[in-house]
KEKE-442098 format. One line per field, with one value per residue: x, y, z of N, C-alpha, C, O in turn. Coordinates in steps of 0.05 Angstrom, whole numbers, plus 5000, padded with zeros to 4 digits. Layout:
N
n.east = [X|...]
n.north = [Y|...]
n.up = [Z|...]
ca.east = [X|...]
ca.north = [Y|...]
ca.up = [Z|...]
c.east = [X|...]
c.north = [Y|...]
c.up = [Z|...]
o.east = [X|...]
o.north = [Y|...]
o.up = [Z|...]
***
This chain:
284
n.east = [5384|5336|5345|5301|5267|5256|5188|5176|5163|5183|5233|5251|5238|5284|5325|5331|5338|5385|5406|5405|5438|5478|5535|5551|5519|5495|5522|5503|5444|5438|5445|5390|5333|5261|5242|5286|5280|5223|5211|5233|5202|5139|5159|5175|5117|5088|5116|5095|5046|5063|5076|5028|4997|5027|5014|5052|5063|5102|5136|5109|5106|5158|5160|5123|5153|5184|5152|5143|5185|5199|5155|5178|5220|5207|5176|5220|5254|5218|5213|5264|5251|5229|5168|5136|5124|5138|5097|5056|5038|5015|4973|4946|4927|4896|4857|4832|4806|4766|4736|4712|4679|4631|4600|4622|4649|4622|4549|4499|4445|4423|4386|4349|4369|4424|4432|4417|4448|4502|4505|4489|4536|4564|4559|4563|4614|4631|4614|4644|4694|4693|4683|4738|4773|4758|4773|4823|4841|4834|4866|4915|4920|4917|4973|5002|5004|4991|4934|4884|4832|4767|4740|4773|4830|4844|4850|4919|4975|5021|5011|5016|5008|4976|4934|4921|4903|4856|4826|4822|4781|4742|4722|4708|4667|4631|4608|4579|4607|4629|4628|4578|4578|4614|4625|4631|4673|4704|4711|4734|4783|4805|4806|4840|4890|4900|4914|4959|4990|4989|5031|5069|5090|5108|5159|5207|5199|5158|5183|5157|5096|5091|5094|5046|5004|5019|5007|4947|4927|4937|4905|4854|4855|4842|4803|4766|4771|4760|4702|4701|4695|4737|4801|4846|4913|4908|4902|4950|4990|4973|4986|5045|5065|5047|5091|5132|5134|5136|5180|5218|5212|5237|5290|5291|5287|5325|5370|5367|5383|5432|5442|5467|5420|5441|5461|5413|5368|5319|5280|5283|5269|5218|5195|5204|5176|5120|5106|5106|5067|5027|5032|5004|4965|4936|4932|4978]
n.north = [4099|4153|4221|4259|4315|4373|4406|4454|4512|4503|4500|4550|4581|4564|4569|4632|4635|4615|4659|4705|4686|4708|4700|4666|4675|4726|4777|4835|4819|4808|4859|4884|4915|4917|4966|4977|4943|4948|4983|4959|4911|4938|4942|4901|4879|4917|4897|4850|4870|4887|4841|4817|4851|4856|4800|4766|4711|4671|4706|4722|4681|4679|4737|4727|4697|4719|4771|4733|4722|4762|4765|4730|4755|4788|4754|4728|4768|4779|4740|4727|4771|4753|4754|4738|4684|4648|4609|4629|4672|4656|4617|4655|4687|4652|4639|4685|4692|4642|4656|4710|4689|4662|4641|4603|4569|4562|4558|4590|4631|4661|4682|4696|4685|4704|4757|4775|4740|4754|4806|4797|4770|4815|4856|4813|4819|4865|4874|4845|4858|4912|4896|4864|4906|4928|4898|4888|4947|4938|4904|4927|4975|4944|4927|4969|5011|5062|5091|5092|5137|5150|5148|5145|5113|5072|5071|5048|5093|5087|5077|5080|5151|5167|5125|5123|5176|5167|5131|5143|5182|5150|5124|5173|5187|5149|5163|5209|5259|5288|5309|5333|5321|5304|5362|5396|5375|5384|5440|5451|5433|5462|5512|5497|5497|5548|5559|5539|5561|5618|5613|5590|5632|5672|5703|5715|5646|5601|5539|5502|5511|5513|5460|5440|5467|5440|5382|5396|5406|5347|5317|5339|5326|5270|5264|5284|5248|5204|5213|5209|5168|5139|5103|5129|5112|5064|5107|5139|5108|5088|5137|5138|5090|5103|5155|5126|5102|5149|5172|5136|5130|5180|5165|5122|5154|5186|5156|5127|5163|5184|5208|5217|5216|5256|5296|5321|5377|5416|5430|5386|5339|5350|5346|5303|5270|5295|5266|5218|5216|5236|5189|5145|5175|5168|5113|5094]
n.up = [5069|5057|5080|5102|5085|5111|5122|5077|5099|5147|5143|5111|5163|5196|5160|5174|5226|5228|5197|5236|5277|5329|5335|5279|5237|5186|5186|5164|5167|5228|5247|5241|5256|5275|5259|5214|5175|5157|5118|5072|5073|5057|5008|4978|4975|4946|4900|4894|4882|4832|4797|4794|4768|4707|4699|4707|4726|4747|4765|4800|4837|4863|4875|4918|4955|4970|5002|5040|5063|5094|5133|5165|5174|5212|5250|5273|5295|5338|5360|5376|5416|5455|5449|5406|5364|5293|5288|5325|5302|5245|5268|5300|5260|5231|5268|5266|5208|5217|5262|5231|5186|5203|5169|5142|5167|5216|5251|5218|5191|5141|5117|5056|4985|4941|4954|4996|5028|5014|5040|5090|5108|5103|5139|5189|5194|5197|5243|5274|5264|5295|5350|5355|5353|5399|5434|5421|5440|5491|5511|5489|5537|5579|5577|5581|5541|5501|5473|5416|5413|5372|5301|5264|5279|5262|5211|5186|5201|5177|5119|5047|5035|4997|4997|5051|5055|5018|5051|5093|5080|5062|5111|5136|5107|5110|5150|5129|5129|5087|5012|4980|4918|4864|4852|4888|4915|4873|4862|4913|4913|4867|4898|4933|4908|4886|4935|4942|4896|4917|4952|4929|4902|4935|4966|5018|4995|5045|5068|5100|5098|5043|5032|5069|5043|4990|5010|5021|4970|4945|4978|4962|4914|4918|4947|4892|4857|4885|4887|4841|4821|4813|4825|4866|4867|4820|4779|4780|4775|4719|4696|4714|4677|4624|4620|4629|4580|4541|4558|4545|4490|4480|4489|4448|4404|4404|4410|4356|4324|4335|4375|4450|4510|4548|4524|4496|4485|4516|4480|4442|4459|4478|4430|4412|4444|4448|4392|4408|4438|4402|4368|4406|4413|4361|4357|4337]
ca.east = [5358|5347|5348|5280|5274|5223|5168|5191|5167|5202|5258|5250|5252|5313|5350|5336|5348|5411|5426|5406|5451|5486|5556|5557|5501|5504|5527|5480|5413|5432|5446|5375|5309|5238|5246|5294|5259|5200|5214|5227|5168|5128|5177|5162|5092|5089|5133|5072|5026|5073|5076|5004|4990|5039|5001|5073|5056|5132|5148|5089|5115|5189|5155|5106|5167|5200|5150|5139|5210|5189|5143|5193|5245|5201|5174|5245|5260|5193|5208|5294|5254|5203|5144|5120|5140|5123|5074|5035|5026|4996|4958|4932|4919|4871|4838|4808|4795|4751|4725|4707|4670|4617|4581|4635|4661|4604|4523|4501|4430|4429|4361|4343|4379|4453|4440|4414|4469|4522|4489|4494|4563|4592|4550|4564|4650|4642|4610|4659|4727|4684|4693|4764|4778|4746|4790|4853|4845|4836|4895|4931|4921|4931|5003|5010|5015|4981|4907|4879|4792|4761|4740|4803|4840|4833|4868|4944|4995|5049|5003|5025|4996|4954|4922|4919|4881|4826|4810|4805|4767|4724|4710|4691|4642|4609|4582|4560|4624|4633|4616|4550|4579|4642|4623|4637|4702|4730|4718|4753|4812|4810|4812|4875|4911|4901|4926|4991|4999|4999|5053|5085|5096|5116|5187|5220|5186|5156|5173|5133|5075|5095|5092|5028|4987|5021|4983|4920|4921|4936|4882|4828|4847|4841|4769|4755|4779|4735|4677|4685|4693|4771|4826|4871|4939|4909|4901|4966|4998|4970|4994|5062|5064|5048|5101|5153|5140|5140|5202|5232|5207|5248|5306|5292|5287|5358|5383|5366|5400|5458|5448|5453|5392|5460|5472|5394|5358|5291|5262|5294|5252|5190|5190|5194|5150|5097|5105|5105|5039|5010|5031|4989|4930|4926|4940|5008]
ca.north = [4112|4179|4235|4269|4355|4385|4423|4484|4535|4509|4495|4576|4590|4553|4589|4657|4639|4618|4682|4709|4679|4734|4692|4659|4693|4738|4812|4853|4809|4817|4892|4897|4910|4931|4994|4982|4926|4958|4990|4926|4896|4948|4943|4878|4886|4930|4878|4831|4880|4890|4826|4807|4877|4843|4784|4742|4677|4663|4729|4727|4671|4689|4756|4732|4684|4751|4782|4714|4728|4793|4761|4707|4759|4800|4742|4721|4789|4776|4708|4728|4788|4737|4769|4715|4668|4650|4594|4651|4697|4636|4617|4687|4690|4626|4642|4714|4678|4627|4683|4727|4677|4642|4624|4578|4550|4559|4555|4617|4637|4696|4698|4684|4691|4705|4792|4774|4729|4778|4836|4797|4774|4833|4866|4815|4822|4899|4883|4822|4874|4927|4868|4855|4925|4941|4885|4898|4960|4931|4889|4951|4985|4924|4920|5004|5020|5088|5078|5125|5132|5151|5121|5139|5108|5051|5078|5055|5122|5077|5065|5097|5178|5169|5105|5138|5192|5153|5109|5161|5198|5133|5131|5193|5188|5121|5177|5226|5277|5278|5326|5318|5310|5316|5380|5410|5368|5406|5470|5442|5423|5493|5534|5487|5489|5577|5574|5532|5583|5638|5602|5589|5664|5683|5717|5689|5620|5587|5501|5491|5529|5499|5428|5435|5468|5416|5364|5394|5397|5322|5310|5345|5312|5237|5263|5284|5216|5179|5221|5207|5129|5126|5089|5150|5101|5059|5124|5154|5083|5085|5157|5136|5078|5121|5170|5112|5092|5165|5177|5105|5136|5197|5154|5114|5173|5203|5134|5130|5199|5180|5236|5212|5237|5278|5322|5334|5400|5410|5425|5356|5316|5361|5339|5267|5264|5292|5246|5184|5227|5235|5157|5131|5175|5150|5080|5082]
ca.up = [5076|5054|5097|5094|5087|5132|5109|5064|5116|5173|5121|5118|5189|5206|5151|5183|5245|5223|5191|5253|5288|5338|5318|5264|5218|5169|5194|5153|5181|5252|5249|5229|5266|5259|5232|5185|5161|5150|5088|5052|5078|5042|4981|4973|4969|4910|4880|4889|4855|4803|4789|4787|4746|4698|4699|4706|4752|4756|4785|4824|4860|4871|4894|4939|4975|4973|5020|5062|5087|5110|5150|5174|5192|5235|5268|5284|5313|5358|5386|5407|5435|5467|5437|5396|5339|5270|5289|5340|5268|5228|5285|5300|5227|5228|5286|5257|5191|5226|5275|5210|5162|5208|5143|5124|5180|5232|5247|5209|5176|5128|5099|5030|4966|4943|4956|5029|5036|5015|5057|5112|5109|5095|5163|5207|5171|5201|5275|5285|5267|5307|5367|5349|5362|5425|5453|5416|5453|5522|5507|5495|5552|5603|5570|5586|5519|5495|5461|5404|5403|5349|5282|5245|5287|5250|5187|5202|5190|5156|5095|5035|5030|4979|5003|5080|5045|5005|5069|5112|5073|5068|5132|5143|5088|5120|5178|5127|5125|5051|4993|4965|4902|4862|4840|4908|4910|4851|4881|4937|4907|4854|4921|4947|4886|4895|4949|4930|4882|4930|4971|4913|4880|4955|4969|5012|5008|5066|5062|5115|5089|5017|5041|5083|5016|4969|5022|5017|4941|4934|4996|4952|4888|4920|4941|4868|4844|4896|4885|4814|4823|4799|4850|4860|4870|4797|4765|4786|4765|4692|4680|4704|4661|4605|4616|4621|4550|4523|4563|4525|4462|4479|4487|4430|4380|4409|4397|4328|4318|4347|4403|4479|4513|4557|4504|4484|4485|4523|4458|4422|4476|4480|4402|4409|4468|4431|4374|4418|4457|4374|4364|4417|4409|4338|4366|4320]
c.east = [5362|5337|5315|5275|5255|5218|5183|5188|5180|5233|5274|5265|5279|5331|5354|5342|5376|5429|5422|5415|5478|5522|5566|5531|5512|5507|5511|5444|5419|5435|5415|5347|5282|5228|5263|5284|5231|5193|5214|5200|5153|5131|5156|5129|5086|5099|5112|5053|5040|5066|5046|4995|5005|5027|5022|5072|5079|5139|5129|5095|5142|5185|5138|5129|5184|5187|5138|5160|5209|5181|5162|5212|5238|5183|5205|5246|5235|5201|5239|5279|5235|5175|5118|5127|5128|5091|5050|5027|5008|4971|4934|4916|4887|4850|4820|4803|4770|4730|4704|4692|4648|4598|4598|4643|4639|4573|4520|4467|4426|4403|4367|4354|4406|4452|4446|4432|4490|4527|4499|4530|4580|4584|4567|4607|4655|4638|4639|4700|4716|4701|4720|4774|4774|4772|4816|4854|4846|4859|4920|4938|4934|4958|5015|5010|4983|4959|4897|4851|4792|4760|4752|4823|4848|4849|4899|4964|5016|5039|5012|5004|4979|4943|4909|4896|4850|4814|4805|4786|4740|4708|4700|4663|4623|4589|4576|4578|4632|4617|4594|4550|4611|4649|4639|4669|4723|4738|4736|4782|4815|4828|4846|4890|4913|4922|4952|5004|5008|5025|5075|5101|5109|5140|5193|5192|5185|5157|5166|5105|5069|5080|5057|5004|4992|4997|4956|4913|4913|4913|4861|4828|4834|4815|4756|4757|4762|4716|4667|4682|4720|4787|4841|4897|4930|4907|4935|4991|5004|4982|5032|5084|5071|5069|5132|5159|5137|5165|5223|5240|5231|5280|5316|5306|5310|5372|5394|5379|5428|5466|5454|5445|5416|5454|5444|5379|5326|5273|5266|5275|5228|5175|5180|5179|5127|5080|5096|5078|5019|4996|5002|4960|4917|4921|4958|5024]
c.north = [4142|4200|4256|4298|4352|4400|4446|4508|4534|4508|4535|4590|4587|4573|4617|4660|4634|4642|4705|4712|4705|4732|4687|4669|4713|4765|4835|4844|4812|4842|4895|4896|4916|4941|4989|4970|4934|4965|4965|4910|4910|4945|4916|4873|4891|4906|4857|4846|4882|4870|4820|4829|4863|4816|4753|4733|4672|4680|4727|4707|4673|4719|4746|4709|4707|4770|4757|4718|4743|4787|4735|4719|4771|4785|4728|4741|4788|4753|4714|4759|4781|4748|4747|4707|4668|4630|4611|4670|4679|4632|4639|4685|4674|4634|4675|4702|4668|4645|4700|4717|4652|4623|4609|4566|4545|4560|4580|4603|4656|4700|4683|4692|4704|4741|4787|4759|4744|4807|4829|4791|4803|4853|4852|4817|4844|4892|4859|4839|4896|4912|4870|4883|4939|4919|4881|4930|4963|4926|4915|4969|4967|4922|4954|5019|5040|5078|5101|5121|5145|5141|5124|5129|5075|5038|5084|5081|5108|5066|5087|5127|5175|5150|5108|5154|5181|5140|5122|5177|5174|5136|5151|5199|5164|5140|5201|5254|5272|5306|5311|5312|5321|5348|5398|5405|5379|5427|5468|5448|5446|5515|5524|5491|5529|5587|5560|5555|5606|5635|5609|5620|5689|5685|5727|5665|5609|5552|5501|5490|5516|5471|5429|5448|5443|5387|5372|5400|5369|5315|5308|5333|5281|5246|5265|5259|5202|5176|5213|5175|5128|5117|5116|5132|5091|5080|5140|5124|5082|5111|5154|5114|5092|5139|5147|5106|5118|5172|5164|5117|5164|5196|5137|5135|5194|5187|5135|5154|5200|5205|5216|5238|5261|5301|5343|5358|5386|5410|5401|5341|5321|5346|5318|5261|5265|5280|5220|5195|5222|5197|5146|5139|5164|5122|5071|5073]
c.up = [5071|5068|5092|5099|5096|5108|5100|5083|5142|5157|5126|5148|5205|5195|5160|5210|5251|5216|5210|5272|5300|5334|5307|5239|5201|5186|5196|5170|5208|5264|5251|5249|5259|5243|5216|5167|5149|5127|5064|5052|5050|5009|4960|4961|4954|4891|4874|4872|4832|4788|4774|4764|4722|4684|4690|4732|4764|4767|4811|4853|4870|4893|4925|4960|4983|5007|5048|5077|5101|5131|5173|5187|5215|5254|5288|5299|5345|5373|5389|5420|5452|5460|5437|5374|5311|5272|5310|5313|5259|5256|5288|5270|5216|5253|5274|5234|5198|5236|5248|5196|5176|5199|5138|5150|5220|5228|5230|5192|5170|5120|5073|5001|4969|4950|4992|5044|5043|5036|5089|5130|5113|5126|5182|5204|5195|5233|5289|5289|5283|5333|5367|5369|5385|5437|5449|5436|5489|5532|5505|5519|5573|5603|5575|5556|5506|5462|5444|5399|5382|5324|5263|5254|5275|5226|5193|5187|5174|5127|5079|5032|5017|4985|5024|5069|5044|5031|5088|5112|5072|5083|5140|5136|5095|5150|5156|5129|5100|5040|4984|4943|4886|4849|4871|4919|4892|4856|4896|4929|4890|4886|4930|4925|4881|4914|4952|4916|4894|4947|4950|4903|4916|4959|4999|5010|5032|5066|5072|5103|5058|5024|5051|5048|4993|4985|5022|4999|4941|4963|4980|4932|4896|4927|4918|4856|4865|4894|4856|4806|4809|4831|4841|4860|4831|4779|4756|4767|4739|4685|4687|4687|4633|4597|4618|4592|4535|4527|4547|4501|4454|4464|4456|4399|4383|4402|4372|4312|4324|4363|4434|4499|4537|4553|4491|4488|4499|4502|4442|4438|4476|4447|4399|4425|4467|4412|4386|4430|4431|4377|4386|4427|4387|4340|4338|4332]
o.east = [5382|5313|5315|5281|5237|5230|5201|5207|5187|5253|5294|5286|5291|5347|5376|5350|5390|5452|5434|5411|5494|5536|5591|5540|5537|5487|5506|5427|5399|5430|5410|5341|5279|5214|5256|5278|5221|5173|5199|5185|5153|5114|5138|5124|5074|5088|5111|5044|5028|5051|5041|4985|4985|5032|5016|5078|5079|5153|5135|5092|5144|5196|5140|5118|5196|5200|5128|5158|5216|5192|5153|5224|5252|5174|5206|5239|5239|5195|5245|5294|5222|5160|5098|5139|5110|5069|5026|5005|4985|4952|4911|4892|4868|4825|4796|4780|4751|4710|4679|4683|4647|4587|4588|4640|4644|4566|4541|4463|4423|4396|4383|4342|4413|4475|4465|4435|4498|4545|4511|4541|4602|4604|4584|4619|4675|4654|4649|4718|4737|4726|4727|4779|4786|4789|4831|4875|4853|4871|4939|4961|4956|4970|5039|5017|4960|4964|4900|4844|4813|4778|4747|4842|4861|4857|4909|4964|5029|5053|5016|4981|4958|4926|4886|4873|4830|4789|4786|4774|4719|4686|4680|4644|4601|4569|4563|4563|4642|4600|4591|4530|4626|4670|4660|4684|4747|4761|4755|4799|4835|4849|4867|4912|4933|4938|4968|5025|5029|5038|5093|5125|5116|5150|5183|5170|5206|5136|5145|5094|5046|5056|5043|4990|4975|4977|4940|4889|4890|4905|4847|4806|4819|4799|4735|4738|4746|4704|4644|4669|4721|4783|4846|4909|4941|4911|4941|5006|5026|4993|5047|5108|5093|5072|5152|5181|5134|5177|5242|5262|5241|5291|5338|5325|5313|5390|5417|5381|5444|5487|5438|5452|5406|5446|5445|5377|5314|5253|5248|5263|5212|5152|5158|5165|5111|5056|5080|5062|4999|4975|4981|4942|4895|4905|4956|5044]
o.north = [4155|4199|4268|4305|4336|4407|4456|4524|4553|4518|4543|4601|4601|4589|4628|4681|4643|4647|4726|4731|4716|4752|4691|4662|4716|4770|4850|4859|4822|4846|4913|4873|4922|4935|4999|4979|4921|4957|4958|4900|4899|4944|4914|4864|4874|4899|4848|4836|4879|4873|4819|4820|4853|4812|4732|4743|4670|4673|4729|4712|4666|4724|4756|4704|4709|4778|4764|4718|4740|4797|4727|4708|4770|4798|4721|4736|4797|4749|4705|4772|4798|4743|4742|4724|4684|4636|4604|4680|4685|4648|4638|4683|4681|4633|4680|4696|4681|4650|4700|4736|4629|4603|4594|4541|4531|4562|4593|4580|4674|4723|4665|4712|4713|4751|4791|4762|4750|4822|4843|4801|4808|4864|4866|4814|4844|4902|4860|4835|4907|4914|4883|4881|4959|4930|4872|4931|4980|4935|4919|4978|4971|4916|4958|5042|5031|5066|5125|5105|5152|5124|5110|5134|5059|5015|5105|5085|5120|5050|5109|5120|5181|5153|5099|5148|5184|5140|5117|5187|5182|5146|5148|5208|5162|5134|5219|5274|5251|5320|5286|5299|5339|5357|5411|5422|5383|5436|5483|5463|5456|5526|5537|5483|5534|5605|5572|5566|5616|5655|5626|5623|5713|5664|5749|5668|5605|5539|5495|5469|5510|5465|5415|5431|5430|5376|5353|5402|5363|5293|5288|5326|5269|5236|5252|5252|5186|5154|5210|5163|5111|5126|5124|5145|5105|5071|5149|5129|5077|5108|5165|5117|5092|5143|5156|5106|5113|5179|5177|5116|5168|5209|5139|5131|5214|5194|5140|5158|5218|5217|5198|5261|5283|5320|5365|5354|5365|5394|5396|5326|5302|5337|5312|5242|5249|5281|5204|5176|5208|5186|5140|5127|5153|5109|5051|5065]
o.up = [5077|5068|5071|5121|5092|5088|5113|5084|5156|5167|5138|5154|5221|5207|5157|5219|5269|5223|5204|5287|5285|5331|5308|5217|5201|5200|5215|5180|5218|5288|5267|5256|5235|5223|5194|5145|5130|5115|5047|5035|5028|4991|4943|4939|4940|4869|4851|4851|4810|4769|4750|4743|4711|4661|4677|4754|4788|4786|4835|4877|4893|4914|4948|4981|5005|5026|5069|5102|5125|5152|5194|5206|5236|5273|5311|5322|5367|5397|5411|5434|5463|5479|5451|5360|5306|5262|5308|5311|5262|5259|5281|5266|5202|5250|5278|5240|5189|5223|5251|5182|5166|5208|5121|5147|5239|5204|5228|5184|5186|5114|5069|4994|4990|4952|5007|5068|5066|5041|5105|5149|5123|5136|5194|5225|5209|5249|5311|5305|5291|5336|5387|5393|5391|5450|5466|5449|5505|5552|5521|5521|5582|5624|5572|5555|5503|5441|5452|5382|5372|5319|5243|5239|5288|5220|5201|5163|5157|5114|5089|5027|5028|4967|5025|5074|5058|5031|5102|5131|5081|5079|5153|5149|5085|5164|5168|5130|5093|5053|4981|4935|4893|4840|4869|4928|4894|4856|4895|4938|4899|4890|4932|4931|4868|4915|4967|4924|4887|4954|4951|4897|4917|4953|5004|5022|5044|5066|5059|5098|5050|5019|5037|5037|4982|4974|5023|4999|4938|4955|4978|4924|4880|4911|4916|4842|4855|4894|4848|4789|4791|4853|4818|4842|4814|4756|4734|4748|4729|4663|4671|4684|4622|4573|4608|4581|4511|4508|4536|4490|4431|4447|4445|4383|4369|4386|4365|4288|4318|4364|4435|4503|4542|4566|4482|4512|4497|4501|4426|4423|4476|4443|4389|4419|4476|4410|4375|4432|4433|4382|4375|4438|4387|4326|4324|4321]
***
């Protein structure tokens, strides 16, 4: 008779709670908590957009088991610190799904046609995480734990800078705090990028002072990019894409010379950089 494997995700969980294991586990995984984890988590992530940006299926799934562990190790760390387990996440998970989509899985009348449908979905989407929120914050408090009002509060701080930006700037702009157009946004960001400069040409230098102007440069640009309808992260993406394959090209054309790019002059690379910049405005 042959021995039958459980389901692949409890298959999963076992193995980490094995390497979990506070004596016989692996070393490195039980050193590790939260925070250090955290970083990977995120890692991971990217690794899923890469993938899909890519538009390789086979990575996509190696990546996306990549960041299921993520989610497998920091439910482990939750259930030996009694928290809560992996089947309380899924769970949780299905229950705001359900909650969230009363057109599919409950009574629901939207009105007439696929706009008034959409319209309404996506309303009652906002009052139902409105909801959520008022009582994630109850829940917070009952447990002691320190509550933040207001409606950026919303927008978590561990998202990447430039993503933090755009969505807060979102929000702000759903009450009516916003430039009236991106014309006023450029200004914006001219004046910050002044007054970088003045920091900059300053003797001694202030990093503080540095740092805090460099942030409200790249603040003002992600509003000019919103205002003008570009993704500041896909924008920033495609240009360093771009500069990978002129960099390549750099490489390439030291290659072929039998230089390594070591030994090369700023002007030897400024050369080929341009060439490979020519090449691909011609589309050579």
């Amino acid at each position: 008779m042959h021995r039958q494997e459980p389901p692949a995700i409890d298959r999963l969980i076992a193995i980490m709670e094995a390497l979990r294991h506070p004596q016989t586990g692996c070393p490195w995984d039980v050193r590790q908590d939260f925070a250090s984890i955290a970083p990977y988590t995120i890692e991971e992530a990217y690794e899923v957009a890469d993938a899909i940006e890519r538009g390789d299926l086979e990575d996509l799934r190696d990546e996306l088991g990549d960041l299921l562990l993520q989610v497998v190790f920091h439910a482990r760390m939750a259930e030996e610190a009694g928290a809560f387990a992996f089947d309380d996440v899924a769970e949780a998970i299905s229950e705001k799904m359900l909650r969230r989509h009363p057109h599919v899985f409950g009574p629901h009348v939207f009105g007439d046609g696929e706009a008034d449908a959409a319209e309404a979905v996506k309303q009652r989407w906002e009052e139902i995480k409105a909801e959520e929120k008022a009582e994630r914050k109850v829940r917070r408090a009952a447990r002691g734990l320190a509550t933040e009002d207001g409606e950026l509060a919303g927008v978590p701080r561990g998202l990447p800078g430039l993503l933090q930006a755009l969505k807060l700037q979102r929000k702000a702009a759903s009450f009516g705090f916003d430039w009236p157009n991106v014309e006023g946004a450029l200004k914006k960001l001219k004046e910050e990028i002044g007054e970088m400069e003045s920091e900059l040409a300053g003797e001694p230098r202030d990093p503080a002072r540095l740092k805090d102007e460099i942030g409200d440069a790249l603040f003002a640009l992600v509003n000019v990019a919103r205002l003008a309808g570009v993704e500041p992260d896909a924008a920033l993406r495609g240009t360093n894409e771009k500069f990978r394959r002129r960099f390549a090209a750099i490489e390439k054309g030291l290659g072929a010379a039998g230089r390594p790019i070591e030994e090369a002059s700023l002007e030897e690379m400024e050369t080929l950089w341009q060439a490979a910049k020519a090449g691909e405005t011609s589309g050579g």
